[in-house]
SEMIKOL-836434 format. One line per 4 residues: their letters; for each residue x, y, z of C-alpha. Coordinates in pm, 1 decimal. Layout:
N
A) X/Y/Z; ...
***
This chain:
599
XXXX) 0.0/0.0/0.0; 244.6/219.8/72.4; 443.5/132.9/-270.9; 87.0/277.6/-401.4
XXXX) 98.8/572.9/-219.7; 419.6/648.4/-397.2; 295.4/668.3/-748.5; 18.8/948.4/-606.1
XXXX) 243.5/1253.5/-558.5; -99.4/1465.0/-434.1; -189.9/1228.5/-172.4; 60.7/1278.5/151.2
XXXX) 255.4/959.5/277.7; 85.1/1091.1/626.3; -249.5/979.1/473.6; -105.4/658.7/504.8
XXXX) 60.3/604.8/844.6; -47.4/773.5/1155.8; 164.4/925.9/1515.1; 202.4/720.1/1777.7
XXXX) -57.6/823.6/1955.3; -408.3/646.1/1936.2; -764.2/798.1/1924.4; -969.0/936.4/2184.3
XXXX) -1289.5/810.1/2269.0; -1460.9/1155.8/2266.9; -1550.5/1243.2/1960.2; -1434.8/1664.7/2010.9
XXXX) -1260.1/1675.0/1674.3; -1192.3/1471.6/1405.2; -821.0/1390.6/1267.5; -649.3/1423.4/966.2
XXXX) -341.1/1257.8/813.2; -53.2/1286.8/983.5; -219.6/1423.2/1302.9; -219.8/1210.0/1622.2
XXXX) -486.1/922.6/1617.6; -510.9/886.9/1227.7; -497.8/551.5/1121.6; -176.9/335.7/1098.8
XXXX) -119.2/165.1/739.1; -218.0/-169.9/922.7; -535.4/-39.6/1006.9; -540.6/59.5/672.2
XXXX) -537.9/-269.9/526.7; -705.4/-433.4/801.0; -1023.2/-201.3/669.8; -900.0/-337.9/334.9
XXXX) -929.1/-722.5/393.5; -1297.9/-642.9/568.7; -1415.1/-524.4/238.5; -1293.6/-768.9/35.9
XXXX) -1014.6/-511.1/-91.0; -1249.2/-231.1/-215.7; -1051.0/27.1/-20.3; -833.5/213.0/-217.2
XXXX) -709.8/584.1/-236.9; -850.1/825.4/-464.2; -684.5/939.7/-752.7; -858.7/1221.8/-890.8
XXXX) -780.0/1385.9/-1232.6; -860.4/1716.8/-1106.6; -555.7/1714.6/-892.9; -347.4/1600.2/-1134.1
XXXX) -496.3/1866.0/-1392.5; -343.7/2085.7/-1109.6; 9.9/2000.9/-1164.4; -22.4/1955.9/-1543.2
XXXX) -281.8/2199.5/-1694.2; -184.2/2202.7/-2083.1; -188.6/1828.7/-2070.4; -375.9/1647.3/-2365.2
XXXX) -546.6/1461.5/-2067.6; -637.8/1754.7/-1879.6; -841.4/1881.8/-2238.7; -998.3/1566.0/-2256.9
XXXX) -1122.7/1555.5/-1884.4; -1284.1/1912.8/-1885.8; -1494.9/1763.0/-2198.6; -1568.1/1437.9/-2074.2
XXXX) -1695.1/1603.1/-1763.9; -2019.2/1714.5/-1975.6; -2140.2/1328.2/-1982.3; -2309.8/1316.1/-1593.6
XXXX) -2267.2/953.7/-1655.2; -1867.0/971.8/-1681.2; -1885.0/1170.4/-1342.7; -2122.3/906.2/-1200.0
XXXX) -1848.2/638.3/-1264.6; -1547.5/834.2/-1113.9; -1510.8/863.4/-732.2; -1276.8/1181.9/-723.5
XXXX) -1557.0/1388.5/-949.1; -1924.8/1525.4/-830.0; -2145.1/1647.5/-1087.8; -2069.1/2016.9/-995.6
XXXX) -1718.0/2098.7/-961.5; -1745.5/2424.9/-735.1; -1944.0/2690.2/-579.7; -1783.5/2993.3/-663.3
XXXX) -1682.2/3141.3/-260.5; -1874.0/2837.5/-141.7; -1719.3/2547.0/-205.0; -1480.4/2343.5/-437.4
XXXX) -1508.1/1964.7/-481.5; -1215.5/1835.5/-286.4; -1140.8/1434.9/-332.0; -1125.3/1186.8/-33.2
XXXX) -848.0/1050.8/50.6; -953.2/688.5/24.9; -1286.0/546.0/-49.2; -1453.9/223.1/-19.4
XXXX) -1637.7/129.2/-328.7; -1949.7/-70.7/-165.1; -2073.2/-320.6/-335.1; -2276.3/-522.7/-15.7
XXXX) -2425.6/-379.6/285.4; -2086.9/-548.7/496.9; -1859.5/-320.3/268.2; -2075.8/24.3/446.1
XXXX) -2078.7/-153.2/801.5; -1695.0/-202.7/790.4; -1639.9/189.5/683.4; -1872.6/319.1/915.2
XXXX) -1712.8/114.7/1211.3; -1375.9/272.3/1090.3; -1495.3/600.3/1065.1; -1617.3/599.6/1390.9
XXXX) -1348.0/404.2/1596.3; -1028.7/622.9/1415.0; -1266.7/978.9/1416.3; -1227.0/1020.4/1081.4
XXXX) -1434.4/1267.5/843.1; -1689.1/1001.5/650.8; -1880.5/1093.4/364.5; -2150.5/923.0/132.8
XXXX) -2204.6/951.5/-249.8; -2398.5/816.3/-494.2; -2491.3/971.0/-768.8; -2319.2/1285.9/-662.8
XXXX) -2529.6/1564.8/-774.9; -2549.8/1759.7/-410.3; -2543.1/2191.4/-501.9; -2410.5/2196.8/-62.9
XXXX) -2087.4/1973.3/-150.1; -2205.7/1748.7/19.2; -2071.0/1411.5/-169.3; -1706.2/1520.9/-89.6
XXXX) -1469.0/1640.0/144.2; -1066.4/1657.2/157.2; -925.7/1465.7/411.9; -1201.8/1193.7/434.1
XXXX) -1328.2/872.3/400.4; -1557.6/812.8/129.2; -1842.2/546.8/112.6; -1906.4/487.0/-242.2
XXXX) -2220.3/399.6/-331.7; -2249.7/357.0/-713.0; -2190.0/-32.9/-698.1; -2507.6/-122.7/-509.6
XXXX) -2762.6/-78.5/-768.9; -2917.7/-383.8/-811.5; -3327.2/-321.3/-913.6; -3569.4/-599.7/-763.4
XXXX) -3931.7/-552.5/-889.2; -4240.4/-742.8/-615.4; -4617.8/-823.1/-697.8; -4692.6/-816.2/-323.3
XXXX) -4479.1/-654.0/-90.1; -4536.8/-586.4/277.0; -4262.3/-410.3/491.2; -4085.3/-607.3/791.1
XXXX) -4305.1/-631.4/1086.7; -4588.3/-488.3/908.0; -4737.7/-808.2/852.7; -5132.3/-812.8/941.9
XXXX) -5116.7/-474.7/917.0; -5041.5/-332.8/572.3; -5187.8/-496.6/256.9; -4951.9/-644.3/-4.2
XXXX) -4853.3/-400.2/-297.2; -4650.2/-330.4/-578.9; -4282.4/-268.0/-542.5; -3937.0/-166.0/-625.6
XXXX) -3584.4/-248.6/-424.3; -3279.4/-38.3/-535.5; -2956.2/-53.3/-385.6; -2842.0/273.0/-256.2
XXXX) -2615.4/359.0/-538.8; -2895.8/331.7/-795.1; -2939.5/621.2/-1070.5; -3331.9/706.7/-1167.5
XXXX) -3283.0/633.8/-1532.5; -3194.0/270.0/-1454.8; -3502.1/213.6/-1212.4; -3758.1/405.7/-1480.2
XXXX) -3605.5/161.1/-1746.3; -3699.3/-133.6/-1477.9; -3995.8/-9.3/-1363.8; -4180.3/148.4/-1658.7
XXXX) -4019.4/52.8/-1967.1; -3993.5/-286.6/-1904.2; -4217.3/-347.3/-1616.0; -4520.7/-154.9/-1740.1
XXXX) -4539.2/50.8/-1399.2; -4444.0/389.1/-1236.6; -4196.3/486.3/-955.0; -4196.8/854.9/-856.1
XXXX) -3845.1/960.6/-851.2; -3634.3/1235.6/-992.8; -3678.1/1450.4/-1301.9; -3294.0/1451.4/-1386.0
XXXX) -3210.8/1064.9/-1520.6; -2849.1/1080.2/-1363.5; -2964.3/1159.4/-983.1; -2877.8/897.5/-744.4
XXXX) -3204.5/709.8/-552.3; -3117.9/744.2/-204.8; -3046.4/1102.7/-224.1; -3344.9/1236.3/-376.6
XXXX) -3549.7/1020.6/-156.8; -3391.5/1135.3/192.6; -3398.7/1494.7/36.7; -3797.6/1492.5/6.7
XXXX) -3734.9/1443.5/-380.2; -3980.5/1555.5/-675.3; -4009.3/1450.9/-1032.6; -4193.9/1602.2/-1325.6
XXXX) -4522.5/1442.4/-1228.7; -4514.7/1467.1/-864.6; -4823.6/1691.6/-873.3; -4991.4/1353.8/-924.2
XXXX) -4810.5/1087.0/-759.7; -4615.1/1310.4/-465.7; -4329.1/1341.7/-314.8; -4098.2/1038.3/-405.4
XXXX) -4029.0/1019.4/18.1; -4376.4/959.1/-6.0; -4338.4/634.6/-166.6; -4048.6/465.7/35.1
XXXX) -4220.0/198.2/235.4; -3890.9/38.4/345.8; -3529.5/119.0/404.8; -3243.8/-94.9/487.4
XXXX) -3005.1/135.5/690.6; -2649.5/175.3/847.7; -2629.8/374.6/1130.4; -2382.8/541.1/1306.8
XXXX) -2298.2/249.2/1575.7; -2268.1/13.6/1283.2; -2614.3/-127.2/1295.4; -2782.8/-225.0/994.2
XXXX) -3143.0/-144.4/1036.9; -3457.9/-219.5/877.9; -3712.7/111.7/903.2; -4063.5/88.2/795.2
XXXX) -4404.3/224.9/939.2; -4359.4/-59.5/1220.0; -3999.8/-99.2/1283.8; -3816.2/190.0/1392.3
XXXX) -4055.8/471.6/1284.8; -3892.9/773.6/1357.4; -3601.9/694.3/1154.3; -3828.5/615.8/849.4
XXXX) -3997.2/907.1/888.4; -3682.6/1118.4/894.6; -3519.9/951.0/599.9; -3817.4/1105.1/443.2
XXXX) -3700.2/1429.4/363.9; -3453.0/1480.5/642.9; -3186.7/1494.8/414.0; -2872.7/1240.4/282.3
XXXX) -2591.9/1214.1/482.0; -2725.6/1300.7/808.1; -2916.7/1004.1/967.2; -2717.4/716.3/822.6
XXXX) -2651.4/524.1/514.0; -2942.4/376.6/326.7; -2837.3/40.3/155.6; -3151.3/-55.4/-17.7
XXXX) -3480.6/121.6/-71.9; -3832.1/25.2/-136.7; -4046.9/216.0/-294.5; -4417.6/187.0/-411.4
XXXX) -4490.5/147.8/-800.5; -4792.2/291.7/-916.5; -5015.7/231.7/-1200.5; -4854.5/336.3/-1529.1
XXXX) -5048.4/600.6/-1772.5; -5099.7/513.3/-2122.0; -4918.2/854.0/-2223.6; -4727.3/1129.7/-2107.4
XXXX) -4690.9/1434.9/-2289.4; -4487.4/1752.9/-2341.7; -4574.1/2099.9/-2450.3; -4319.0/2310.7/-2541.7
XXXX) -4367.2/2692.1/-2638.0; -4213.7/3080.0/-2621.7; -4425.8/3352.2/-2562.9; -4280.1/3720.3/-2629.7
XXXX) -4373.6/4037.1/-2553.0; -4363.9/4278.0/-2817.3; -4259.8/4544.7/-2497.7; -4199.0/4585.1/-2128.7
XXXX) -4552.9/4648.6/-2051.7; -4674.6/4394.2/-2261.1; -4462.5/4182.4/-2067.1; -4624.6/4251.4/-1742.5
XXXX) -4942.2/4197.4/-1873.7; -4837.4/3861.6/-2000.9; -4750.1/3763.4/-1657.9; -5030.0/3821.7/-1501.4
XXXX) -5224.0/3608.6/-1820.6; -4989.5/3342.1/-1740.0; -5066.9/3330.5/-1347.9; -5452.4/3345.4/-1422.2
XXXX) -5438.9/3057.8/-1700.6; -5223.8/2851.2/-1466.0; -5461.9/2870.3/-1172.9; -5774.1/2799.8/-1405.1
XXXX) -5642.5/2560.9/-1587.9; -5292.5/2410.5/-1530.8; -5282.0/2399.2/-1118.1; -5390.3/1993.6/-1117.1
XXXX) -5258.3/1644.0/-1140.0; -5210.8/1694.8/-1470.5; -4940.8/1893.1/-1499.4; -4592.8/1941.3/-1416.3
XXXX) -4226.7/2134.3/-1506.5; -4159.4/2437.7/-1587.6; -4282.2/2800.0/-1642.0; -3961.2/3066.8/-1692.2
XXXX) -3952.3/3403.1/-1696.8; -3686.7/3567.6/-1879.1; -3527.9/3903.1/-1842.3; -3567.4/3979.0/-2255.1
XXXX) -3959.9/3963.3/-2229.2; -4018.2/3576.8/-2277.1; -4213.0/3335.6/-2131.7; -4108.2/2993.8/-2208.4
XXXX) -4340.3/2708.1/-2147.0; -4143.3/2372.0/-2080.0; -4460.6/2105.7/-1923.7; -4551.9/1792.6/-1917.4
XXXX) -4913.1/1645.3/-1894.1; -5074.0/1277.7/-1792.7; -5374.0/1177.2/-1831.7; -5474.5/1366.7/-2115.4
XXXX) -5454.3/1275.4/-2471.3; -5296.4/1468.7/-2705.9; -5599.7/1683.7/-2889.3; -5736.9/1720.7/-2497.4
XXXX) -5431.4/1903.9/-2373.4; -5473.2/2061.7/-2699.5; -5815.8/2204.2/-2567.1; -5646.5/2287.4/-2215.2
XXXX) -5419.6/2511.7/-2404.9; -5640.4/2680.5/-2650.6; -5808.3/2955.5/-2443.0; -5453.8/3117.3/-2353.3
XXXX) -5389.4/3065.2/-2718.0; -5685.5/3231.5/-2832.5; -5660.2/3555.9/-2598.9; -5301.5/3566.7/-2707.3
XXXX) -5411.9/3573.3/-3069.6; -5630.3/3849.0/-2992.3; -5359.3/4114.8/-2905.6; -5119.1/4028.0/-3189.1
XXXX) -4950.3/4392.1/-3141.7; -4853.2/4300.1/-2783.7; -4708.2/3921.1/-2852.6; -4553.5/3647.3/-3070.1
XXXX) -4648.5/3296.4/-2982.4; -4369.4/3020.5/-3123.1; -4626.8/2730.6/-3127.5; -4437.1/2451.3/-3378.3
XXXX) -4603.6/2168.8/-3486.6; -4459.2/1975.7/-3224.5; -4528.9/2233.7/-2926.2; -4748.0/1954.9/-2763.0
XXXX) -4650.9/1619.3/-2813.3; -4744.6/1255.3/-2637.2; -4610.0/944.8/-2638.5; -4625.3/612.9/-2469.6
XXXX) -4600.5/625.5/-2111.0; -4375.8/285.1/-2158.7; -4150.9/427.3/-2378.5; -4081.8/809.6/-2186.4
XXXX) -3756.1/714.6/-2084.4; -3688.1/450.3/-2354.1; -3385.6/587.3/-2560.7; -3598.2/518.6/-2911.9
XXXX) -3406.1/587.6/-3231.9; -3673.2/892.2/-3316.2; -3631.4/1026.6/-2959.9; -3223.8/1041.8/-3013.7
XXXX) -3276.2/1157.1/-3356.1; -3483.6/1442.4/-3298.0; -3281.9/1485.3/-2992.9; -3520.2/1467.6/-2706.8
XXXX) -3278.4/1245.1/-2546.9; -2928.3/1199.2/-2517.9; -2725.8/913.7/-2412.3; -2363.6/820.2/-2254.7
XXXX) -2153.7/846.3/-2595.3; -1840.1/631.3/-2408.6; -1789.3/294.4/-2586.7; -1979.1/33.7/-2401.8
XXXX) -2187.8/244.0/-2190.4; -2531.1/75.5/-2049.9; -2784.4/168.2/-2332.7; -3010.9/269.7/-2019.2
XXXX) -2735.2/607.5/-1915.6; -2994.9/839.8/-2085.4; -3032.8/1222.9/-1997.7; -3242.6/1486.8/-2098.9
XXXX) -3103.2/1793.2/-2312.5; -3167.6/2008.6/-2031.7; -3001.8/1850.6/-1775.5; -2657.9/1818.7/-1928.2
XXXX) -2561.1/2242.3/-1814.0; -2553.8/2060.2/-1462.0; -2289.2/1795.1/-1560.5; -1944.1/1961.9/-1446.1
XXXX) -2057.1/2300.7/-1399.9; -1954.3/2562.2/-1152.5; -2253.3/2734.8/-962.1; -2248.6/3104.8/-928.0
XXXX) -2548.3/3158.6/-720.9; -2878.6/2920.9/-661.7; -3169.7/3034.4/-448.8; -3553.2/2840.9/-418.0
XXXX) -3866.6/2942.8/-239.4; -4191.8/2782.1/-249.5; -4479.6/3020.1/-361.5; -4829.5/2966.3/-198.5
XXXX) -5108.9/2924.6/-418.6; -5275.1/3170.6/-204.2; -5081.9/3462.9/-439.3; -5262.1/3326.7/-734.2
XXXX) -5592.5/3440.5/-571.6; -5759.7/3756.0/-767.9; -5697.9/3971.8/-484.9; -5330.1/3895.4/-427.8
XXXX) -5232.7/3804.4/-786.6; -5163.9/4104.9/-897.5; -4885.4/4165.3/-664.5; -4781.8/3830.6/-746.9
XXXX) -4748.5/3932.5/-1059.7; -4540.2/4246.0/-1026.9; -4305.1/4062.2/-760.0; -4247.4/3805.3/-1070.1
XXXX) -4210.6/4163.8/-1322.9; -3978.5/4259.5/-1087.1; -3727.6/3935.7/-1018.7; -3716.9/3922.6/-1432.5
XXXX) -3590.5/4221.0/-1446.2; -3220.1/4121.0/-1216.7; -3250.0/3777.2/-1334.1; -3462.4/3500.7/-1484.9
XXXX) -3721.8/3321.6/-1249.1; -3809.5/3011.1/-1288.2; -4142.9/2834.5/-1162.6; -4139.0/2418.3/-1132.1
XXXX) -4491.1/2386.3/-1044.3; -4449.2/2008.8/-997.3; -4265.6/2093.5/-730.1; -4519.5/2249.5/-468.9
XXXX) -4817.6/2026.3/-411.0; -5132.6/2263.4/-411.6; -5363.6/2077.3/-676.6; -5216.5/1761.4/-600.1
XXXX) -5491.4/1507.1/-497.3; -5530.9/1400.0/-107.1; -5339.9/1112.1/-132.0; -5060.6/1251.8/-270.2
XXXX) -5085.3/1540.2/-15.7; -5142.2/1310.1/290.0; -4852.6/1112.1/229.4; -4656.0/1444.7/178.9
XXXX) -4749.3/1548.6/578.6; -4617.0/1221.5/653.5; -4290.5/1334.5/594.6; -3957.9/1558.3/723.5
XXXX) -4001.7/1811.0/419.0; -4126.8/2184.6/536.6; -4530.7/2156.0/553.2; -4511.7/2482.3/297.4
XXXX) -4453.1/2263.5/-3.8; -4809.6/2090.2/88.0; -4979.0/2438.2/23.9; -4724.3/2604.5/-272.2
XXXX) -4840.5/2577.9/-636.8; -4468.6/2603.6/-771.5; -4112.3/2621.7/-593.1; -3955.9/2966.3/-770.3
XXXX) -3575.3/2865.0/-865.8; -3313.8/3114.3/-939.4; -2958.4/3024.8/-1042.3; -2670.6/3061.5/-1267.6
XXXX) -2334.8/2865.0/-1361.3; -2073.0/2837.6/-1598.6; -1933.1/2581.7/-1748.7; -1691.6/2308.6/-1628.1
XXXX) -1383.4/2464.7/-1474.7; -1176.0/2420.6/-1148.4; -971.0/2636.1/-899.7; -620.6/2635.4/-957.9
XXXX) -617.3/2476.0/-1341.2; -441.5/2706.2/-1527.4; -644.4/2772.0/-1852.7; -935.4/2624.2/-1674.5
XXXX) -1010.3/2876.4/-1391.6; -1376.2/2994.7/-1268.1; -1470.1/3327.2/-1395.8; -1505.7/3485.6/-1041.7
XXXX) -1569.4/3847.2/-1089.7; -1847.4/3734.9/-1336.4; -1994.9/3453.6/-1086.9; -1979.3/3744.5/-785.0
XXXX) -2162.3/3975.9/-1022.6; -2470.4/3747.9/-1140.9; -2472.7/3617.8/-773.1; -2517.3/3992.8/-657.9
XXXX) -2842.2/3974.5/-950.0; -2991.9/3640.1/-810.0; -3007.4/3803.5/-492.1; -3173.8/4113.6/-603.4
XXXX) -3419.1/3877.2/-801.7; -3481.9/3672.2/-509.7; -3518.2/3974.8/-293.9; -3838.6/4071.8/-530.7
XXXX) -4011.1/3799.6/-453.5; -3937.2/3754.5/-56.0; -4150.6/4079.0/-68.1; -4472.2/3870.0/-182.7
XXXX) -4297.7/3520.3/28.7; -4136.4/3628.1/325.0; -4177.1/3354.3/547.7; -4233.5/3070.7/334.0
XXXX) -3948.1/2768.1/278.1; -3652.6/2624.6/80.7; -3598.1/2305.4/-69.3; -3261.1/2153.7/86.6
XXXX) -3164.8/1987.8/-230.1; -3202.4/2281.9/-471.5; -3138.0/2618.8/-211.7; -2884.0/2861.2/-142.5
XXXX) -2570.3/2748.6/34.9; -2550.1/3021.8/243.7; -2895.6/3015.2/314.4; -2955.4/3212.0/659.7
XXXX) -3217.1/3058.7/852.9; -3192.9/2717.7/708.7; -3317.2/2505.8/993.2; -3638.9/2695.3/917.6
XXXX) -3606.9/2735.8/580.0; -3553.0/2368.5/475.1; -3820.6/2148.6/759.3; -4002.8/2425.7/945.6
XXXX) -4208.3/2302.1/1187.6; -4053.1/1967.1/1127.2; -3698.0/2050.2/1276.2; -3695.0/1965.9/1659.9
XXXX) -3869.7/1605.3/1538.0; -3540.8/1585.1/1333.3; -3291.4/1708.1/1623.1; -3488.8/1445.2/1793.9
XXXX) -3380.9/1096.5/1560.2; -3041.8/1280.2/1480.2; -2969.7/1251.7/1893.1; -3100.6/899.1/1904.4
XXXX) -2919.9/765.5/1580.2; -2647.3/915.7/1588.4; -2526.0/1139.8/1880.2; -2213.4/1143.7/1861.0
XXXX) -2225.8/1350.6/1481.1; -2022.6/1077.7/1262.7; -2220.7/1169.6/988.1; -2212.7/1570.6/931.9
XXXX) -2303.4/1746.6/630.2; -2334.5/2160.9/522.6; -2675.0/2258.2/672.1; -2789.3/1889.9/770.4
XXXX) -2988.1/1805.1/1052.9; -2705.1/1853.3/1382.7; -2441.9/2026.4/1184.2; -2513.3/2312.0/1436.6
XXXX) -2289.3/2108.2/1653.2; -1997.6/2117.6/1374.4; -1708.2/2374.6/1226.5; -1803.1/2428.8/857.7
XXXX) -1575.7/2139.3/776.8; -1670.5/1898.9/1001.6; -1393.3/1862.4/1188.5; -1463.0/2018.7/1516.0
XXX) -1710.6/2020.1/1760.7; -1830.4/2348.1/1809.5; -2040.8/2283.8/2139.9
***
């Protein structure tokens, strides 16, 4: 091992032997190499033999981009870092590369690459015993940095993704008192476009998870997690019946409804990397649609005024027509007068959402002065419910999906267009709020609408209206209250998202640096955007996985009400703080790195 460590020049020969003197029992600080209590090299490779030799040190082509910028391999990485699935498959990389005066993605020094729940027990057990920092990553798409930290151990997820589908599933010690349903088990490093191609394509059913194919399972699960028709089926927390678990002591646990309750209930939304290490999931699989559909459209006003006034058109066909199961995604605003229409619609037919869409159409038509309407021939579209996330020839023709391009690549790593700006980039600024539908009211929408006015002119505002719940039916709202998230997301009608990034690019790569000064400056816009609408939403919530890093009252912000439940299971399952993340539940307790106890 230590021959090994030789050929790494960036990783210190301290991260591989420790001082002579041996770890504390009280857990006031954690260590790092070369500092008293870190790990000897037998300990090392005594963690080694316990996983079967899937402990190994990290080396991460960032670092070595470092030391040799112009290299031909340096060129290639920066490109290759566009495919989410090549960052998926590389344990040094997370799927954004930096924060700009937030964070940079810093490799662990080792990792364990998991591939059986024994692999997480024997990590966790180390981590614990020798202090060390631990973190957890699957797929690695966290905007807080959380899947990485230098000087760390790193539990890597991505090899547990096995996908078990069950006709009749009834959670551990729930028998007698839960009926047998339809299921899905996915190992904790499981993406969502490998469980939609099990589930829907070639199962026939439908698992609510992510929007983005590339997401890992567990993390969009313990962070509340929507997809693009959660106004219909929920939350995707919602739809965990089961979770196999490590905790902190090195327990693996089973948590259901009937077995350990309060640690289901807070893996619902409490957020990854704070309450343990999920394994395996179970989720429910709902009845499949016969189609989903798409309508995509720009709308733009002819002036600034005009623009306004097509705002507040939008608000009022969106509460008549749109706020329902039916519909999901996205409504932007943009700063140069547009709105552009990005939805998607089940349980309609084609020529019915057709109908849905023809009044705004025709009122549209009837100022022709004030706007220009792109409707294509294709601007609302269906297909087979089956065959959404099926990676068709016509679909990658027409390019309405795109796949991993590396030789010998699953033909299941599929992506949406959109999505790929998040592979490698370097965030700028990212803020969320969820709006209440109680501003789409006549007597409150028109300041609604001027807060909106307002935002677009700093920055553009996005509105994911499948990702606040009000039109949602009860079932998907009840199982929504029976989670961690914030209660506000039960009564918004869309979570407003501003943010901005450039493309891939890391500190200290010559050629390859961050533009700062222009990431400080469209940060300083966000702000004043999201300042507009505060006015209109001052006390309503966040949502943990897509918020602002430096968000002030976060506690509040990200679980409301739901917080001092969560302090609650954090100080039963883990009280000590082994697993400490930006902003998760007990990090209070932490130094921004998460080495030192604070109190």
């Amino acid at each position: 091992m230590l021959r090994i460590a030789a050929t790494l020049p960036w990783v210190p020969l301290s991260a591989w032997t420790a001082a002579d003197a041996q770890p504390s029992t009280a857990t006031l600080a954690r260590v790092r190499p070369g500092e008293p209590g870190w790990p000897s090299a037998a300990a090392w490779q005594q963690l080694s033999r316990r996983t079967n030799g899937r402990l190994s040190v990290i080396d991460s082509p960032l670092m070595a981009c470092r030391a040799t910028p112009a290299a031909a391999e340096c060129a290639r990485l920066f490109s290759a870092v566009k495919n989410p699935y090549f960052i998926s498959d590389h344990p040094a990389l997370t799927q954004t590369l930096c924060w700009v005066d937030a964070w940079t993605s810093m490799p662990s020094i080792f990792v364990v690459a998991a591939r059986e729940t024994g692999d997480v027990v024997a990590a966790v057990d180390f981590a614990r015993e020798h202090r060390l920092r631990l973190v957890v990553r699957s797929g690695g798409h966290s905007y807080q940095g959380t899947s990485n930290a230098p000087d760390s151990l790193l539990v890597w997820m991505r090899g547990m993704n096995a996908i078990e589908m069950h006709d009749a599933f009834v959670a551990a010690g729930c028998e007698g008192s839960a009926a047998p349903q339809r299921a899905v088990s996915v190992g904790g490093g499981a993406l969502w476009a490998q469980v939609y191609d099990a589930v829907s394509t070639q199962a026939g059913g439908y698992v609510q998870g992510g929007g983005c194919l590339s997401v890992g399972v567990a993390g969009l699960v313990q962070s509340g997690g929507f997809g693009s028709f959660s106004k219909r089926y929920g939350l995707a927390s919602s739809s965990l019946l089961e979770a196999e678990v490590v905790t902190a002591d090195g327990e693996v646990r089973i948590a259901n409804a009937c077995t350990h309750p309060e640690l289901f209930w807070g893996l619902k939304g409490g957020g990854g990397g704070s309450l343990g290490i999920v394994t395996r999931l179970t989720l429910r699989v709902h009845e499949l649609p016969d189609d989903f559909g798409a309508v995509n459209l720009t709308i733009r006003a002819k002036s600034t005024p005009a623009f306004r006034t097509l705002i507040g058109m939008v608000l009022g066909f969106y509460a008549e027509a749109l706020m329902n199961p039916h519909w999901g995604e996205q409504i932007r605003l943009r700063r140069n007068n547009t709105v552009q229409v990005s939805m998607v619609f089940q349980g309609l037919t084609r020529s019915q959402a057709q109908a849905v869409w023809q009044p705004l159409r025709d009122a549209l038509a009837q100022a022709p002065d004030d706007f220009e309407v792109d409707f294509a021939p294709l601007a609302i579209i269906s297909t087979s419910a089956r065959e959404f996330w099926s990676p068709t020839l016509m679909k990658r023709a027409l390019g309405f999906l795109r796949t991993d391009d590396r030789p010998g690549a699953p033909k299941t790593n599929v992506f949406w267009p959109g999505d790929q700006g998040q592979a490698g980039q370097v965030l700028h600024a990212f803020q969320s709020a969820w709006l209440p539908a109680a501003l789409l009211q006549p007597e409150q929408r028109d300041a609604l609408a001027d807060a909106l006015f307002a935002a677009s002119r700093h920055w553009p505002v996005s509105l994911h209206v499948n990702k606040g719940l009000a039109g949602a039916p009860d079932e998907a709202l009840a199982g929504a209250r029976d989670t961690a998230m914030n209660p506000d997301v039960i009564d918004a009608f869309a979570l407003a998202i501003l943010g901005t990034e450039g493309p891939p690019a890391y500190p200290g790569v010559a050629g390859h640096e961050p533009d700062v000064a222009l990431a400080r400056r469209q940060a300083e816009a966000v702000g004043r955007a999201a300042a507009e609408l505060r006015r209109v939403a001052p006390d309503t919530g966040a949502y943990l996985a897509e918020s602002n890093f430096f968000e002030p009252n976060w506690q509040q912000a990200f679980w409301g009400a739901n917080h001092a439940r969560l302090q609650a299971v954090k100080l039963r399952y883990d009280p000590d703080g082994l697993f400490c993340v930006h902003h998760g539940v007990g990090s209070e307790a932490w130094s921004a790195d998460g080495f030192t106890r604070l109190a």
